[in-house]
SELUMBA-654975 format. One line per field, with one value per residue (C-alpha): residue number from 0; chain; x, y, z. Coordinates in pm, 1 decimal. Example, Ala and Ser with C-alpha at 12.3 -4.5 7.8 and 13.67 -1.06 7.14 Angstrom:
<atoms>
num: (0	1)
chaine: (A	A)
X: (1230.0	1367.0)
Y: (-450.0	-106.0)
Z: (780.0	714.0)
</atoms>
This chain:
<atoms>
num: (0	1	2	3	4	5	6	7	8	9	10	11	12	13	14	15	16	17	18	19	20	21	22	23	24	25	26	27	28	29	30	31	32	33	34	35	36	37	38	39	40	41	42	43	44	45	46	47	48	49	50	51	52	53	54	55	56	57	58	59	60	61	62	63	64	65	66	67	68	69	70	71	72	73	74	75	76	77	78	79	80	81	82	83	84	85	86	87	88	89	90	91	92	93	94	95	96	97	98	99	100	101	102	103	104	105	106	107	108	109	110	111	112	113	114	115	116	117	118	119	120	121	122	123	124	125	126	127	128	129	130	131	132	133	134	135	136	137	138	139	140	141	142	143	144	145	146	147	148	149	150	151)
chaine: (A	A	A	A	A	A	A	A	A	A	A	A	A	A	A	A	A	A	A	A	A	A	A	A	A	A	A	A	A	A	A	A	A	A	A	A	A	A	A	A	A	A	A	A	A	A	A	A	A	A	A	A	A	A	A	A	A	A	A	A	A	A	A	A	A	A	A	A	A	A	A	A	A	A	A	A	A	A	A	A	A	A	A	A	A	A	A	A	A	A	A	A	A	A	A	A	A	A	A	A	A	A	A	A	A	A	A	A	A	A	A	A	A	A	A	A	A	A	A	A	A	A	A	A	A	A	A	A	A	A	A	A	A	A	A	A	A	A	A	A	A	A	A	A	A	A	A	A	A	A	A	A)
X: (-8387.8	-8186.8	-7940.1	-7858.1	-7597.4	-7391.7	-7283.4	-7385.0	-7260.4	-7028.5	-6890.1	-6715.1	-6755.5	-6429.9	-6482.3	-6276.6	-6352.6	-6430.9	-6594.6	-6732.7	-6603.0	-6767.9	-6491.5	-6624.0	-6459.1	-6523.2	-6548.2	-6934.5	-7002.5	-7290.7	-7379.2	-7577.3	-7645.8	-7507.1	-7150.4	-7180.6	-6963.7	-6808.2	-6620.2	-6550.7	-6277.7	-6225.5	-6063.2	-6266.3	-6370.6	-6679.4	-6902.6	-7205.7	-7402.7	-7322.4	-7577.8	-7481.7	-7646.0	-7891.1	-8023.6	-8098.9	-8447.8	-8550.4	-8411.5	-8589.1	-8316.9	-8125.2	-8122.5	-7925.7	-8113.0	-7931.3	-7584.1	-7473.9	-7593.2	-7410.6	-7092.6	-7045.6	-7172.3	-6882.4	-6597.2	-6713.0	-6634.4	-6319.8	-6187.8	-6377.8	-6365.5	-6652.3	-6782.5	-6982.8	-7309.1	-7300.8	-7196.9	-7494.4	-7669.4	-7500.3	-7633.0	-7992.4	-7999.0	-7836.9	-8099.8	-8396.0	-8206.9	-8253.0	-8626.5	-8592.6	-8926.0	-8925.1	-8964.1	-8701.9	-8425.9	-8515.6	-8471.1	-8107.5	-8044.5	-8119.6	-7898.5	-7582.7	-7693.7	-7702.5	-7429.0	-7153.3	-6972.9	-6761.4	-6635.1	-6591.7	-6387.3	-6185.2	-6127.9	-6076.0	-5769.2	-5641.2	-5613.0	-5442.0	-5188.9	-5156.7	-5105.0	-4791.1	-4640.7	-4763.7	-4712.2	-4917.0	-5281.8	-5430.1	-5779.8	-5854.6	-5758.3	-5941.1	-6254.9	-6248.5	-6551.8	-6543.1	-6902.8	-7084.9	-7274.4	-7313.0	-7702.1	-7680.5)
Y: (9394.4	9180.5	9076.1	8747.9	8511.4	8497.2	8188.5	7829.4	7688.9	7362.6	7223.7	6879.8	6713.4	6634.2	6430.0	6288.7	6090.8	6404.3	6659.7	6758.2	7060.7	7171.4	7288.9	7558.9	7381.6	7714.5	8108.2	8154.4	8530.8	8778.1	9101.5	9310.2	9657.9	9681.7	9520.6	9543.1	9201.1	8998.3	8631.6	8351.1	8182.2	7834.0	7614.6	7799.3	7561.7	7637.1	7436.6	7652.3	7724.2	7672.4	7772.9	7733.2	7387.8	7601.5	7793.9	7485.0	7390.4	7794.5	7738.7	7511.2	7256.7	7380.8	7291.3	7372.6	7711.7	7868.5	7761.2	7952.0	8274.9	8088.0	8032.0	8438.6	8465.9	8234.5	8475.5	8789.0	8656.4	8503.6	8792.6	9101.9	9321.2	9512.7	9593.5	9260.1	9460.8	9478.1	9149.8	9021.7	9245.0	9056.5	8760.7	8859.3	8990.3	8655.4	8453.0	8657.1	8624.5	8241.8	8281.9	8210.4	8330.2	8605.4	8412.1	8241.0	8473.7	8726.7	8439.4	8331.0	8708.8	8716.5	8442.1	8572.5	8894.5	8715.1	8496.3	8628.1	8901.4	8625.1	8445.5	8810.9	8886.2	8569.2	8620.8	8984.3	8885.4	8572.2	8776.7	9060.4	8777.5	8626.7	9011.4	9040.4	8696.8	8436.5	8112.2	7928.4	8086.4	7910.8	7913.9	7590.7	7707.0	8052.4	7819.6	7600.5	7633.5	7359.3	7468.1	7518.5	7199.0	7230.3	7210.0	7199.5)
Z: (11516.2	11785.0	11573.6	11301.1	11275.4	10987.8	10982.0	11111.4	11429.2	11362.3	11696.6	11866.3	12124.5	12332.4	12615.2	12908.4	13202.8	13373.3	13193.3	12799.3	12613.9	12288.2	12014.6	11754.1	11391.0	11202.9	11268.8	11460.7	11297.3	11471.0	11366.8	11620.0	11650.9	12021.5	11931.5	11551.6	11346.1	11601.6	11490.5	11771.8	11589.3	11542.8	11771.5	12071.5	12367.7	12545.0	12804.5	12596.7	12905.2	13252.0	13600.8	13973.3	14106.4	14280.7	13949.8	13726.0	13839.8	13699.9	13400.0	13154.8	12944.0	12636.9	12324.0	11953.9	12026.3	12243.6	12149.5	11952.9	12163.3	12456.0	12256.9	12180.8	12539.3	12609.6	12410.0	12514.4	12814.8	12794.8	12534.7	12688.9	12430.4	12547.6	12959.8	13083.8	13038.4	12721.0	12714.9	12881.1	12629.6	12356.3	12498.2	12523.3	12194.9	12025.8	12165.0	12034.0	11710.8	11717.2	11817.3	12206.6	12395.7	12555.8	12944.9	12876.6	12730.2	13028.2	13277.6	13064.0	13087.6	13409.5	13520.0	13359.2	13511.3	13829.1	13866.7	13605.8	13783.3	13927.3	13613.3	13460.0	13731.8	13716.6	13350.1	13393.6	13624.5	13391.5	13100.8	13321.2	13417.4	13053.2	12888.5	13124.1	12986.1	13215.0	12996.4	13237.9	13185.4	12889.8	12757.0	12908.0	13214.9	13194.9	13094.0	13451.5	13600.1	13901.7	14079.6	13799.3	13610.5	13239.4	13170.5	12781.6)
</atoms>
């Protein structure tokens, strides 16, 4: 077994006159056997699922689905409480737990896989700089993602 969520996925919407940010309004609990119970708390801002411009046309549009697989994608992330292959792991599991074909969660996989080395890396460093007291790195900072389009 993949995995279940716990609990339902409540979110906002906040937008401005440049981009959309979806706000989880209460704890987002998974249990799964490769990370065992892990709770995104509330208050965490997420895009849900961003590509590279050049990856969208492989993968098909989102839907309620995958967000909340996205979301712990999203914290494992920012947080890293675990290496990023598990993480990715995480992620794959999550979405066979809310009944995502098989295609398509290898291709999300995939993509993550891919192209998320990068935005580990950047929030690798961010929370380096944040654990030795820089004020200035904030989790809407750490969540900038300027060259990737949100495709959810």
């Amino acid at each position: 077994m993949p995995g279940t969520f716990i609990t339902r996925l409540v979110i906002s919407v906040e937008r401005t006159s440049w981009s959309e940010c979806s706000v989880l309004e209460y704890p987002l609990t998974f249990h799964g056997s490769r990370i065992g119970h892990i709770t995104v708390p509330p208050g965490f801002r997420t895009d849900l699922v961003s590509v590279p411009n050049w990856l969208r046309i492989w993968i098909a549009r989102l839907n309620g689905q995958t967000a909340s697989p996205a979301i712990v994608h999203d914290w494992l992330y920012v947080r890293q409480p675990c290496d990023r292959e598990k993480a990715d792991a995480v992620f794959y599991d999550a979405l066979a737990s809310c009944g995502v074909g098989p295609v398509k969660r290898w291709a999300m996989w995939a993509a993550v896989r891919l192209c998320g080395g990068r935005s580990w890396q950047r929030y690798a460093e961010r929370k380096r700089l944040n654990q030795n007291g820089d004020p200035n790195v904030s989790q809407d900072r750490m969540r900038s993602n300027a060259s990737w389009v949100k495709i959810a």
